[in-house]
C-alpha positions, 0 to 999 in steps of 0.5 A, a space after each residue: 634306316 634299317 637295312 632289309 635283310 638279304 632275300 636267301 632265295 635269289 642267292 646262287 647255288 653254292 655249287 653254281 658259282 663253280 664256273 665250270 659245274 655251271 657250264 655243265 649245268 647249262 649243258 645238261 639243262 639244255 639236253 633234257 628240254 630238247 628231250 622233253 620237246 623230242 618227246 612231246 612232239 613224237 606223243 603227247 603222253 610220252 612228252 608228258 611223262 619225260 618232263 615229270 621225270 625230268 622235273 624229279 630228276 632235276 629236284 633231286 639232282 639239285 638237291 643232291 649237288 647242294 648238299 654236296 656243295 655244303 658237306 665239302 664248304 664245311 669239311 674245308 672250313 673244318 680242315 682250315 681250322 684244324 690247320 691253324 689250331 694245329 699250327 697255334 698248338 705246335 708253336 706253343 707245344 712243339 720241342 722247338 724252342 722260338 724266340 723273337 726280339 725286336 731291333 735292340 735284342 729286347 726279347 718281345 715274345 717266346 713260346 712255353 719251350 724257350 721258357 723251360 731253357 730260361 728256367 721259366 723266368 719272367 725276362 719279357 722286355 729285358 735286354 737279351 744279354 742280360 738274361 742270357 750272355 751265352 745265347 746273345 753272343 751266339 746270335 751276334 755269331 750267326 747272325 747272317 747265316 741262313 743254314 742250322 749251326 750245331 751250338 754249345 749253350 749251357 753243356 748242352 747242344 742245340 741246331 741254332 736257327 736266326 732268321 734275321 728279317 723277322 727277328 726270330 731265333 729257333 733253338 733244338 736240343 739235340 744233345 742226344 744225336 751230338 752224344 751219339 755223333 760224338 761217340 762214333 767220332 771217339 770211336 773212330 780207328 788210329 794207327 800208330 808207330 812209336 819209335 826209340 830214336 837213339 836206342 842202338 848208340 845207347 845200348 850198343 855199349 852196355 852189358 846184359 844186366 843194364 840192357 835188361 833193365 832199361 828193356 824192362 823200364 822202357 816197355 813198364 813205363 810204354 804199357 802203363 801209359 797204354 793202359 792209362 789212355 786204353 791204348 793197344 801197344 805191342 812191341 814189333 822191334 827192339 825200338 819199334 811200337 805199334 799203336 793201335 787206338 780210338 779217336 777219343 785217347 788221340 784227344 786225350 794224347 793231344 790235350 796232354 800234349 804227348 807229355 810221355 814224350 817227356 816222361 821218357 826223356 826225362 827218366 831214362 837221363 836220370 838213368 845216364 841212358 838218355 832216350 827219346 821217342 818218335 811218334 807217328 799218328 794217323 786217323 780218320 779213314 775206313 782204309 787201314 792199309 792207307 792209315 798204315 802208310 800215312 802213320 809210318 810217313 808221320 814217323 818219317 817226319 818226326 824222326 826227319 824233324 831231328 826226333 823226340 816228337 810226335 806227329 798226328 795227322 788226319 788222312 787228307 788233312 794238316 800234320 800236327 806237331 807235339 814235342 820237339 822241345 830240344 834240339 836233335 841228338 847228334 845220332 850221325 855215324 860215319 858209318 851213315 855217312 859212308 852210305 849216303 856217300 857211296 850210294 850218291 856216288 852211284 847215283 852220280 854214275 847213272 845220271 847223264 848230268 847233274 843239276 845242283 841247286 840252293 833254296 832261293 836268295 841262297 846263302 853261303 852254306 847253300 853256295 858252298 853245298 853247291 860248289 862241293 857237290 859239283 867237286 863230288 860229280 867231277 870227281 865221278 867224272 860228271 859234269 855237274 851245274 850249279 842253278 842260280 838266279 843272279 838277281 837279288 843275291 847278298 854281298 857275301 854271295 857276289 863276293 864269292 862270284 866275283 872270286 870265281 872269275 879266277 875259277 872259270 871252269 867253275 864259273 862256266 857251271 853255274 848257269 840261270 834256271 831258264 838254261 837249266 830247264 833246256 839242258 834237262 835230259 831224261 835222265 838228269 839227277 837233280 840235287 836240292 842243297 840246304 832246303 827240302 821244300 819245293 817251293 822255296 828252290 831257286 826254280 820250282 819249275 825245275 823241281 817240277 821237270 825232274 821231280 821223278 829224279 831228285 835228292 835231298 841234302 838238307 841240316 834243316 827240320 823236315 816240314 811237312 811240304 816234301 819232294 813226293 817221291 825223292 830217290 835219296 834223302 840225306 837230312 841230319 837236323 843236329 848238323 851244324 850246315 848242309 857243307 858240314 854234311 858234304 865236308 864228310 862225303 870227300 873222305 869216301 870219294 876216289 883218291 885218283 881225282 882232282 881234290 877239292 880246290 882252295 875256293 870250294 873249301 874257302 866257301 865251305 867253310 865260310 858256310 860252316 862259320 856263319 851258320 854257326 856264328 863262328 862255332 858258338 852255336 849248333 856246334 859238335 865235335 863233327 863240325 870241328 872235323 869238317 872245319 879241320 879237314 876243309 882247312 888242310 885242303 886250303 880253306 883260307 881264314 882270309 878269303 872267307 873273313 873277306 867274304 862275310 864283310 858287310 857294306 856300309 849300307 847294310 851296317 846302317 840297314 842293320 842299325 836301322 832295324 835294330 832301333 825299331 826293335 820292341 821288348 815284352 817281358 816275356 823275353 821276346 824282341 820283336 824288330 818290325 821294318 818299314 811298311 814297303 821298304 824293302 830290307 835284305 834278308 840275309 841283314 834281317 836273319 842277322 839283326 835276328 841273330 843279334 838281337 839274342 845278344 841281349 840280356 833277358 831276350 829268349 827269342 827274337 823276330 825280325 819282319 820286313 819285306 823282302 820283296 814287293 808284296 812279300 813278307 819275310 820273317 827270321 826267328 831265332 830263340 837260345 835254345 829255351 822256346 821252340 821257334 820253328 813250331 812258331 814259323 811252321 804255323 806261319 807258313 815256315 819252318 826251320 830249327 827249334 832256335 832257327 827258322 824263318 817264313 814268308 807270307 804274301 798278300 799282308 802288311 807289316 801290321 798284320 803279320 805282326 799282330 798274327 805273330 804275337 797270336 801265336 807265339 802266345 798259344 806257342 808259350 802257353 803249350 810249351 809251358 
C-alpha cells in the first residue's frame, strides 16, 4: 500500500517551531483580537476597518517571517556545507602532512602532502618502517607526548604531532623558521680569555731575538686559527687574548675539540719553548659584563685544572671540558710559595681561631695537612682544630691516632664536627685540606657556617663545584700532595717557635709516600725537598712504614677485588665489588692502584659500595687516558691518572654499564 503523501499545508511554520517567536506570536495575536473587539464595540465601521488592516497585517507579517525563516534555514545549510567543503579541501590540500595507521603501524591512509614527502609512492597497506625507518623510529620516540617536537627527517625539519588514541601522525615543514632559529642561535655573542700558561718561566731565560720569534710564532699561529673560524682575537698582555666571537665558530671549536690547544703544545716543544694555552669561554647571555665575569671564572678554572685546556660554559648552565691531555707543568715557584706563606700567615693573625679539615673518609695526605697547618697556626701563636669524624676511618689513620696518645696536646685538638660548629666565632678561619668541594668536607655544614671566611689548600684539579667566595686559594695540581704544599710554607715561618715535631713530620711524609707510590709517580724535584726537609726535622722511615701496613682483612678484601677484576682489549681493567657489601675505600683506590701493575692495562676502575646506598669509584690511568674527565662525568673529579666519585641511589650494575658509556665517548674524543 502506498503511503499518501504528507498534507504540506497542516505543517507548522518554520518560524513557528521557535518556542519563543511562538509565544511572541500568540502575544501578538492575542493584542490585535482585543483591539479589534475594542473597536467593534466603540463603532462598528471603525471595528470594521481595524479587523481588515489586521487581517493584511497578519498575511503580511506571516508572509514576512516565513521567508525570513527560509533565507536563514538556507544561508545555514549553505554555511554548513561551505564548512565541510572547506574541512574536506583543507585535509586534502593544507601544507600539514597526515597520516594515519592502524594497530600494527601499517599505513591505511594519508592526505596528497604525506604523498609529496614519500616522494608520491604507492605504500598503502605496507608496514610503516618498510617505507620509512626514519619516520617509524620517530613515532615509536614520541609516541606518548601530547605537545609538537621539533624533528630531523631526511635533512629537513618538521613539528611532529602523534595523536595516539586515533592512530594519527601530523607532519609540518618548518625548515624555514628552524633556518632562522638557527641562524640567531650561530649568531649569538661569546667572550673569551686565552691565556699563555708558563710564558713568563719560558722566556724569562731567553734573548731578545728568540723572545721576538717565539712572540711572532705564538700571535702568526693564534691569528691564522682566528681568521679560520671568524674569530675576533686581540692580544691585551704578553700572555693574555681576547676573544670575541659567535655561537656558530664556538660549535665549530667545540667539534674540533680546541685541537689549537694541541697545535700549540706540539709546536712550540719542537721549538724547545714549550707552551701551553688556557682558554676560558662564555656564551649565551644578552648582559656582556656578565659573560665577561663568567669567562674570566672559566679561565680560573682551566688554569685552576693544572692548565692546557679550554673551558665553555653557558650562563647558567654546565662547564664543559676540552684539553687536559697532559699532566699540569710544574709552573710552582718558591717565590709563590712565599706568598701564600706569608699572606696565610696574616690571615692566621686576624682570625680568632682556626678550623682545619680534610675531605671526608680522609687519608694520610688529608691528616698530615692538618696536622702541619695546625704546626703553622701554633707557631703564629694560634690555636688551631683539627675537624674529624671518627667514624669510618682507615687503618692508616687510627694508626696514626693511636700514636698521638703520646701527643695529647695535639690529640686534645682534634675535635667532632658537632664541637666544631659550637666553637665557631665570627671570626674563625676555616681551612679546606686536600679537597675543594664543598661537599665531600668531612662537615658540610661547617663550610656552610663559615663560607664567608674559608681557604683552600688543595694538589687536586679544580671541579667546577667550588667554595663561592673563598679568601685564599692555593691549588698547585702537579704537586705531588697537599703536605708537599705545606712541606714548603715551614721554610717561611718564624725561626723563634716551636718546630715541627717528629709525629707531624712522620705523618707528612707518610702522606707524601703513599700518594706518590713512594716516589714512582706524580714525583719532581719539589718533592725530593719537601721529603729531605720533613726527614731532617725527624720524619721516622719506621713509624711511617708502621702506619701504612695493611690488616689482614684488608689483604684479603683486596685479594678479594682483585679476582673480580675484568680486562677488554682496550686496556681497561674494570674490578666490580659485591652488590651490598660493603668495601674500604681506601682498599679499593689501592686494588685501582695495583691493577695498572698489569701488562696492557692503560686504566683501571675499581666500584663498590662505600656505604649503604652509596657508591664509590677509584680511577687511575698511566698517564695515557685522562681519567678525571671520565670521573667528572659521573659526578667526580680528580687528576688526569687519578680521580674518583660517588654516586647514590644505583647499583653496582648500573653504575657499571654507565661507566663503560663514557669511557667509550671518553676514548673516541681523546683519539
Amino acid at each position: 500500500m502506498q503511503k499518501e503523501p504528507e498534507n504540506k499545508s497542516s505543517q507548522i511554520p518554520e518560524f513557528l517551531k521557535n518556542e519563543q517567536l511562538r509565544k511572541l506570536t500568540l502575544i501578538l495575536f492575542g493584542a490585535v483580537v482585543l483591539c479589534i473587539a475594542f473597536s467593534f464595540m466603540l463603532n462598528a465601521v471603525l471595528g470594521l476597518i481595524i479587523l481588515v488592516l489586521s487581517i493584511i497585517t497578519l498575511v503580511v507579517a506571516y508572509d514576512g517571517l516565513k521567508q525570513i525563516a527560509s533565507d536563514t534555514s538556507e544561508y545555514i545549510s549553505d554555511l554548513s556545507y561551505r564548512i565541510k567543503r572547506g574541512e574536506q579541501e583543507a585535509l586534502i590540500k593544507m601544507p600539514i602532512g597526515i597520516l594515519f595507521y592502524d594497530d600494527h603501524e601499517r599505513i591505511e591512509w594519508y592526505n596528497p602532502y604525506m604523498q609529496r614527502y614519500f616522494s608520491r609512492k604507492d605504500i598503502l597497506g605496507k608496514s610503516l618502517s618498510e617505507v620509512d625507518e626514519e619516520l617509524a623510529d620517530q613515532l615509536k620516540n614520541h609516541r606518548d607526548e601530547k605537545k609538537a617536537t621539533e624533528v630531523k627527517l631526511h635533512g629537513k625539519s618538521y613539528s611532529f604531532i602523534v595523536q595516539k588514541d586515533i592512530n594519527a601522525v601530523f607532519l609540518m615543514d618548518v625548515s624555514y623558521y628552524a633556518a632562522i632559529k638557527e641562524q640567531y642561535e650561530d649568531s649569538r655573542i661569546v667572550l673569551g680569555q686565552l691565556f699563555l700558561d708558563n710564558y713568563d718561566e719560558v722566556t724569562k731565560v731567553m734573548n731578545d731575538k728568540d723572545l721576538s720569534n717565539l712572540d711572532n710564532f705564538i700571535t702568526n699561529t693564534l691569528s691564522d686559527w682566528a681568521r679560520e673560524f671568524e674569530i675576533f682575537l686581540k692580544r691585551v698582555d704578553d700572555d693574555h687574548f681576547f676573544i670575541l666571537a659567535y655561537t656558530g665558530a664556538l660549535k665549530k671549536l667545540e667539534e674540533e675539540k680546541f685541537k689549537i690547544l694541541d697545535v700549540i703544545r706540539e709546536r712550540t716543544s719542537k721549538r724547545n719553548s714549550p707552551l701551553t694555552l688556557s682558554v676560558g669561554i662564555a656564551y649565551g647571555g644578552d648582559d656582556l659584563a656578565e659573560l665577561s665575569r663568567l669567562s674570566q671564572n672559566n679561565l680560573d678554572l682551566a688554569l685552576g685544572r693544572g692548565g692546557d685546556q679550554a673551558v665553555v660554559r653557558e650562563i647558567a648552565g654546565q662547564a664543559r671540558f676540552y684539553g687536559g691531555k697532559t699532566n699540569p707543568m710544574e709552573k710552582r715557584t718558591r717565590v709563590r710559595a712565599r706568598m701564600i706563606s706569608q699572606a696565610l700567615n696574616e690571615l692566621m693573625m686576624q682570625s680568632d681561631d682556626i678550623f682545619v679539615m680534610g675531605h671526608a673518609y680522609p687519608d694520610m695526605d688529608a691528616m698530615g695537612a692538618c696536622l702541619g697547618l695546625r704546626r703553622i697556626a701554633t707557631m703564629n701563636g694560634k690555636k688551631c682544630w683539627i675537624v674529624l669524624d671518627k667514624d669510618n676511618l682507615h687503618s692508616d689513620v687510627l694508626r696514626l691516632l693511636k700514636a698521638l696518645d703520646q701527643y695529647p696536646a695535639i690529640k686534645g685538638s682534634i675535635i667532632s664536627p658537632k664541637d666544631a660548629l659550637e666553637k665557631v666565632q665570627k671570626n674563625s678561619l676555616l681551612i679546606m685540606c686536600d679537597h675543594s668541594k664543598p661537599s665531600i668536607s668531612i662537615s658540610p655544614e661547617l663550610y656552610e657556617k663559615m663560607q664567608n671566611r674559608v681557604m683552600v689548600m688543595d694538589h687536586h684539579r679544580r671541579g667546577e663545584e667550588f667554595p663561592d667566595n673563598p679568601i685564599l686559594v692555593y691549588i698547585e695540581p702537579y704537586a705531588s700532595s697537599t703536605c708537599e704544599l705545606i712541606t714548603e710554607m715551614f721554610e717561611y715561618q718564624g725561626r723563634d717557635s716551636e718546630p715541627i715535631n717528629k709525629i707531624e713530620a712522620t705523618a707528612m711524609l707518610t702522606g707524601i709516600i703513599i700518594d706518590t707510590k713512594s716516589f714512582s709517580i706524580r714525583t719532581g724535584t719539589r718533592t725530593f725537598d719537601a721529603a729531605s726537609y720533613l726527614r731532617s726535622v725527624g720524619a721516622d722511615l719506621g713509624m711511617a712504614r708502621h702506619f701504612m701496613k695493611e690488616s689482614v682483612a684488608s689483604y684479603m678484601q683486596r685479594s678479594h677485588l682483585i679476582e673480580r677484576t675484568e680486562f677488554d682489549e682496550q686496556g681497561n681493567a674494570i674490578c666490580c665489588g659485591e652488590d651490598g657489601r660493603i668495601y674500604d675505600p681506601v682498599i679499593a683506590a689501592q686494588v685501582a692502584d695495583s691493577l695498572l701493575g698489569v701488562s696492557g692495562v692503560e686504566a683501571s676502575y675499581v666500584i663498590t659500595f662505600r656505604k649503604e646506598n652509596l657508591i664509590g669509584i677509584s680511577a687511575r690511568s698511566n698517564g695515557e687516558f685522562n681519567v678525571q674527565v671520565v670521573m667528572e662525568q659521573m659526578g667526580g673529579g680528580g687528576h688526569l691518572s687519578n680521580a674518583a666519585t660517588q654516586i647514590s641511589g644505583k647499583t653496582i650494575a648500573d653504575v657499571h654499564e654507565e661507566l663503560l658509556t663514557i669511557i667509550k665517548n671518553a676514548r673516541e674524543n681523546q683519539e
